[in-house]
N, C-alpha and C positions, 0 to 999 in steps of 0.2 A: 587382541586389539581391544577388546570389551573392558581389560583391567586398565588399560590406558586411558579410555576415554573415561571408565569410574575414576583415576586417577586426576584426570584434568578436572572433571565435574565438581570433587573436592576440592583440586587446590583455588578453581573458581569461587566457591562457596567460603572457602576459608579466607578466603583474597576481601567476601565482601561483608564478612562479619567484623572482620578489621576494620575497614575502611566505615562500616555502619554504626563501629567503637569512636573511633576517633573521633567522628561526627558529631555524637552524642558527648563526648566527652569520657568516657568510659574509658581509662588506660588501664584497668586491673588485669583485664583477661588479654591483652592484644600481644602480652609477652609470651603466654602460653600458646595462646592460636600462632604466631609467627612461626615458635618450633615447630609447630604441629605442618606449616606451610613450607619453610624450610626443608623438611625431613621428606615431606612431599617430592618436593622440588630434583632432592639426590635421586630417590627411588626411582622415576622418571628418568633422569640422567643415565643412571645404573644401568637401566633396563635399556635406554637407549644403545649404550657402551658396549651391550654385552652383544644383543642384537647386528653392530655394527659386526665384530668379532664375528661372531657366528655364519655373518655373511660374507665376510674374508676368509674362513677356514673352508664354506662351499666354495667358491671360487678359486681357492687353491686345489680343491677335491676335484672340481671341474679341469683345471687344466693340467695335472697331472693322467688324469683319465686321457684328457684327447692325446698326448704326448705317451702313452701306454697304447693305445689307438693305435697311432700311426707306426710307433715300434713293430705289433704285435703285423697288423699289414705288412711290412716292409719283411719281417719274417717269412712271411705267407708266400709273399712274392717272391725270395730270394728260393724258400722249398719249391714250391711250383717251377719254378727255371727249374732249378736243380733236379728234380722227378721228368721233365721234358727232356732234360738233357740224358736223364739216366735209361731213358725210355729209347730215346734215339738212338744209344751205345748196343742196346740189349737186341734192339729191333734189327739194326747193322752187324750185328756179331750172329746172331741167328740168321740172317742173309747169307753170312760169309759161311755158315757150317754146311749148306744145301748142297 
C-alpha cells in the first residue's frame, strides 16, 4: 500500500508542476512531465489489474476448498455408516457363533 500512496503523491506532484507550467507559461517541460504522469497513471492501473486477479484466483482457491470440505465430510460420513454397519454385521455374527 505504501508504493501506492508514493505512487499518488507523484502523480499529484507531477499533476501540479504542469498545471504551475501552464500558468507561468512554460510549455517546454509540460510534454515530458505529462509522460512521466501518463506512465504513472498505467503503473497504478497495472497494479490495480493485477491485484484484482489475484483476488479472483483466492476466491476461486476459497471455494474449491469449501467444495473439497464438504466432499471430503460426505466421505467421512458415508465410511462411518459403512464401519457402523460393518460393526453391527461382526457383532450379530459373533452373537450367532455362541
Amino acid at each position: 500500500m505504501d508504493t501506492l500512496n508514493t505512487d499518488l503523491e507523484m502523480l499529484e506532484n507531477l499533476s501540479k508542476k504542469i498545471s504551475d507550467l501552464i500558468y507561468n507559461n512554460e510549455f517546454s517541460q509540460i510534454s515530458l512531465l505529462d509522460t512521466k504522469r501518463r506512465l504513472l497513471i498505467e503503473k497504478i492501473k497495472d497494479r490495480q489489474i493485477k491485484k484484482n486477479q489475484i483476488k479472483k484466483r483466492i476466491g476461486k482457491l476459497i471455494e474449491n476448498n469449501l467444495e473439497n470440505i464438504k466432499a471430503t465430510e460426505k466421505k467421512l460420513e458415508n465410511l462411518s455408516k459403512n464401519q457402523s454397519q460393518f460393526s453391527k454385521r461382526l457383532k450379530a455374527y459373533s452373537m450367532s457363533k455362541k
